[in-house]
N, C-alpha and C positions, 0 to 999 in steps of 0.2 A: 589551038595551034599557035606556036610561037611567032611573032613579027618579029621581022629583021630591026637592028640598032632605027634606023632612020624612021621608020614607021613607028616604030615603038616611041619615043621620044618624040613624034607626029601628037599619037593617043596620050602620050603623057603630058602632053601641052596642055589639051583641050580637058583632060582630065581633071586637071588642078584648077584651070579655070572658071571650071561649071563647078565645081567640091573642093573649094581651097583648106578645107576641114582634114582632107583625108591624111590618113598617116602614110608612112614609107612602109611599113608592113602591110597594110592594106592595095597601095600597089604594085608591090611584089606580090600577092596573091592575085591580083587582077591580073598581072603581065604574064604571069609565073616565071619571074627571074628573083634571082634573091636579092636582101635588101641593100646589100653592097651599089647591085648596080643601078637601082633606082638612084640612089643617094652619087652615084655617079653621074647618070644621066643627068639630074639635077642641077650638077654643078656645070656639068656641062651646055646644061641650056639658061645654067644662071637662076633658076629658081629656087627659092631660098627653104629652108626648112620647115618645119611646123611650125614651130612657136613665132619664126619672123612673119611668116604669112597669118598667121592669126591677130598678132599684133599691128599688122599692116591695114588688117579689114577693119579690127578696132578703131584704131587711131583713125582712119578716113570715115567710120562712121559715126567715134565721135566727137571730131571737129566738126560735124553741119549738127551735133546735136546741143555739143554744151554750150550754154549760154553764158554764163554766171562770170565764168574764168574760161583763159586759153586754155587747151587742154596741157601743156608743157609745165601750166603753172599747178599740174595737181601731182601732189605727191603720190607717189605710188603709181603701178599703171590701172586704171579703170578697164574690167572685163564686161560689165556691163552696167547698161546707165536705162532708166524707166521715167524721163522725167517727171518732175513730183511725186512718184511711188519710191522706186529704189535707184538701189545702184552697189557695186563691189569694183572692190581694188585690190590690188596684191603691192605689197614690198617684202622685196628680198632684202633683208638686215647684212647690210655689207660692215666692214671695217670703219669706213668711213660715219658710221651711224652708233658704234660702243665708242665705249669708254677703252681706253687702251690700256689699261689695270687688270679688267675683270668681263671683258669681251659681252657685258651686260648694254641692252640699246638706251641712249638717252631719250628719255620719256619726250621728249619735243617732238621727236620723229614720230612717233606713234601717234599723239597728236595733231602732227600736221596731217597725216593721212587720213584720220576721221575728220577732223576740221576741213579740210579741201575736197574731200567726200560728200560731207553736207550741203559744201558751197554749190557744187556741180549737180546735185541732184536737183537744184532749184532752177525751175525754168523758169528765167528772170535775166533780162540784163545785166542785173546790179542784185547779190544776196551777199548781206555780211550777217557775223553772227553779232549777235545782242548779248547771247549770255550762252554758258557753257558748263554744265554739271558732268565733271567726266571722276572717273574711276580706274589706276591699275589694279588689274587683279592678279597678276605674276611679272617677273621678268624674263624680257625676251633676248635670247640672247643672237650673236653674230653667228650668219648661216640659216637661221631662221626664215621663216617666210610667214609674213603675216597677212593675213584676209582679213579687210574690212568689208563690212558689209550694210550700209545706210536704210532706215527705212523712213519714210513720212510718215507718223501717226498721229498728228494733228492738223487741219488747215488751217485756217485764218483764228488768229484768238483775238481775244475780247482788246489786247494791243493791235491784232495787224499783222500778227508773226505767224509764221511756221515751224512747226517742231518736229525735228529731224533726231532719231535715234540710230547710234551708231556702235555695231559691236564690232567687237578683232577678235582675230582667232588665229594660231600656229595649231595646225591639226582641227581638234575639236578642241580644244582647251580655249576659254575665254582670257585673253588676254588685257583689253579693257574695254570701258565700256561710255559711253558720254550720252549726253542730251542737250542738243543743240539747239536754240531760240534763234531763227532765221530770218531778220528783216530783208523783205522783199521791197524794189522800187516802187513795182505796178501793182496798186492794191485791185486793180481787173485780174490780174493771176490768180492771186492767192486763192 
């Protein structure tokens, strides 16, 4: 049975709260109204879309995690962080990030993103890199979206580092590729 506007927008409160996850399709089928008027309700009780409410969980969950660096100071936004295991980020290749010639990204940006990837996965007060083997393996161009994706696959070496490998990807395409040497503060972490 249908609930009236007020009721409805009652459930739709408590809904998003307990499943900040759900789509707008999902509760138009829950309410059975269409998805117009969820996306109305919405605005109307000021609850914000999918992607801001997902990036709003992120970002509070992980400010109490990363350690390394602020989270503001990591390029791209971090989807998810495992510290010392993984972690993945996305950037969207705006204007701002090509070359105004040939709408191709400068190679920095794609770097920063794995490099502040690495940083963040180290739970550590203090992780800089030591050293840095990285690889383009195509160009990315403006409109793209690129996935990094970090993994730790060595702990403490016979230095005291950590070694952080990190791929990119627009789709499934490898876009490049690095290996990170991670000096940590606290040799108790590593």
């Amino acid at each position: 049975m249908r609930k009236n506007k007020k009721e409805r927008q009652q459930l739709l409160q408590e809904t998003i709260g307990e499943t900040p996850f759900i789509t707008d399709e999902e509760l138009a089928d829950k309410f059975q109204v269409s998805i117009q008027t969820i996306r109305l309700d919405r605005l109307e009780l000021s609850i914000p879309e999918l992607r801001e409410r997902i990036k709003h969980v992120a970002e509070k969950k992980l400010d109490d995690e990363v350690k390394s660096l602020h989270i503001e100071e990591v390029i791209g936004e971090i989807i998810d962080l495992q510290l010392d295991d993984s972690a993945i980020s996305i950037l969207e290749i705006k204007k701002e990030h090509v070359f105004s010639r040939n709408q191709i990204a400068r190679g920095h940006h794609l770097f920063a993103q794995a490099n502040s990837l690495a940083v963040a996965v180290i739970n550590d007060e203090l992780a800089l890199t030591a050293t840095a083997n990285i690889r383009f393996t195509r160009q990315v161009m403006e409109n793209e979206r690129v996935i990094a994706k970090a993994k730790v696959v060595k702990g403490e070496s016979e230095k005291g580092r950590t070694t952080v490998e990190v791929n990119s990807y627009v789709g499934s395409e490898l876009v490049f590729s690095g290996e990170f040497d991670m000096y940590r503060s606290n040799p108790a972490q590593r």
